[in-house]
C-alpha positions as CSV (number, residue, x, y, z in Angstrom):
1,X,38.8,63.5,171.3
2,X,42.5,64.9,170.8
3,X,45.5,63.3,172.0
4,X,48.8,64.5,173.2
5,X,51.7,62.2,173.1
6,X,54.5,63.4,174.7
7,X,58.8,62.8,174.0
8,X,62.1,63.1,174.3
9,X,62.7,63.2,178.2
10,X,65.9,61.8,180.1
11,X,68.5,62.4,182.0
12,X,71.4,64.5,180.6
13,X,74.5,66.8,182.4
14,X,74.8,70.3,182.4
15,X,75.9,72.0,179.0
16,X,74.3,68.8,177.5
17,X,71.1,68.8,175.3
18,X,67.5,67.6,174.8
19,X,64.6,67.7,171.9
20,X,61.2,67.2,173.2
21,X,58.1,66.3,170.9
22,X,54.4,66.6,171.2
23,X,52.4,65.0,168.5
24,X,48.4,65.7,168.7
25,X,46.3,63.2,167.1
26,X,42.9,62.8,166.7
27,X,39.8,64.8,166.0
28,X,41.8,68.1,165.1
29,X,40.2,70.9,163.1
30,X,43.0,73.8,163.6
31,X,45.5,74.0,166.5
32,X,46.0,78.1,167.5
33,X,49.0,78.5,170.4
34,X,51.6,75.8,171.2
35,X,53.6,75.9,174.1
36,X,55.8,74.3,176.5
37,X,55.0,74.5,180.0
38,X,57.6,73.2,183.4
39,X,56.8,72.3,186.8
40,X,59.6,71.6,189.3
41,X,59.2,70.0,192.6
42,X,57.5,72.6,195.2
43,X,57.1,75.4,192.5
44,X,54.1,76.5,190.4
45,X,54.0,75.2,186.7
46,X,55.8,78.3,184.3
47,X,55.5,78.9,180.7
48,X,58.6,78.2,179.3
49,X,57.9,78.8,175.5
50,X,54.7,79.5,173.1
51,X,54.6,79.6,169.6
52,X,51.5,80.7,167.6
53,X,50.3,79.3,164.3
54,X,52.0,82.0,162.1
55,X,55.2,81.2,163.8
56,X,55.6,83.8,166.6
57,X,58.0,82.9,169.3
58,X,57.6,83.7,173.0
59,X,60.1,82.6,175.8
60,X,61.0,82.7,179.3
61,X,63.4,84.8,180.3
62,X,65.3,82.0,182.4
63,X,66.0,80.2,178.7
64,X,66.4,82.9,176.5
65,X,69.6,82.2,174.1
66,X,69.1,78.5,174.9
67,X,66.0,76.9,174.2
68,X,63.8,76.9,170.6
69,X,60.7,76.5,170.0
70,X,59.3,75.4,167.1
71,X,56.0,73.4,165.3
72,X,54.8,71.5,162.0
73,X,51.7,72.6,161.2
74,X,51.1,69.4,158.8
75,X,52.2,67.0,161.7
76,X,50.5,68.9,164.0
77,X,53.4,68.5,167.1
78,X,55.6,71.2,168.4
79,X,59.0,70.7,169.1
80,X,61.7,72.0,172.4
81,X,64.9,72.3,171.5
82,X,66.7,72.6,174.9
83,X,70.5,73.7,174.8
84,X,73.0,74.3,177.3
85,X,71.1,72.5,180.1
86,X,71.3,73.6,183.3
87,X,70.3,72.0,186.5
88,X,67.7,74.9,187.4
89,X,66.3,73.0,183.9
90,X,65.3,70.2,186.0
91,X,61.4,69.7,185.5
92,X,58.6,67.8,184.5
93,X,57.4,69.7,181.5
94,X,54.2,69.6,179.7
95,X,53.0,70.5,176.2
96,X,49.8,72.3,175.7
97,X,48.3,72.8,172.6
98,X,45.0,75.3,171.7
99,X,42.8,72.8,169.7
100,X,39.7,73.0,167.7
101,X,37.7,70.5,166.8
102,X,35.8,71.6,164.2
103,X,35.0,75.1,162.3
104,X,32.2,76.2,165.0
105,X,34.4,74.8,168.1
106,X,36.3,76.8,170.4
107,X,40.0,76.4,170.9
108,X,40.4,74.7,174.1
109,X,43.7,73.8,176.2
110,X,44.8,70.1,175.8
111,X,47.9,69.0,177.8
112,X,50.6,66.0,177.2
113,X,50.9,63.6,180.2
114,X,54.5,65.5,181.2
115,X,58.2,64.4,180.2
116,X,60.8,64.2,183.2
117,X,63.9,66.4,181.7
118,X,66.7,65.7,184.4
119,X,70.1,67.8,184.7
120,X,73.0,66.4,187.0
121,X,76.3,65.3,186.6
């Protein structure tokens, strides 16, 4: 079994800043793709940002400039470093990780149990 732990949630205003952290534990053979998903009330869960194992960076174009992305492959977690916050920011947002579990296992999609990220004055 793998687990996703999930961090780094709150409440901040706009302009303000967040980290979020997903930590996998468990029985891990590789992890491929990391990303960071979002789902606001009444609208469809998004990809936000993905990074792959060599270190290739995707992001939405709604955080471009703003957000990073980034992982350590020895702890396996990936990190979300959310700048300039803006209300539109305001989700619950989710970590998914591509996990293998051993050398003849496909990589399969585990999910954190969601982080509230909040932006109001």
């Amino acid at each position: 079994q793998v687990q996703l732990v999930e961090s780094g949630g709150g409440l901040v205003q706009p302009g303000g800043s967040l980290r979020l952290s997903c930590a996998a534990s468990g029985s891990i053979f590789s992890i491929n793709d990391m990303g960071w998903y979002r789902q606001a009330p009444g609208k469809q869960r998004e990809l936000v940002a993905s990074i792959t194992r060599a270190g290739s960076e995707k992001y939405a174009d709604s955080v471009k400039g703003r957000f990073t992305i980034s992982r350590d492959n020895a702890k396996n977690t990936v990190y979300l470093q959310m700048n300039s916050l803006k209300p539109e920011d305001t989700a619950v947002y989710y970590c998914d990780l591509k996990v293998a579990t051993s050398a003849w296992a496909y990589y399969l999609d585990y999910w954190g149990q969601g982080t509230q990220v909040t932006v109001s004055s």
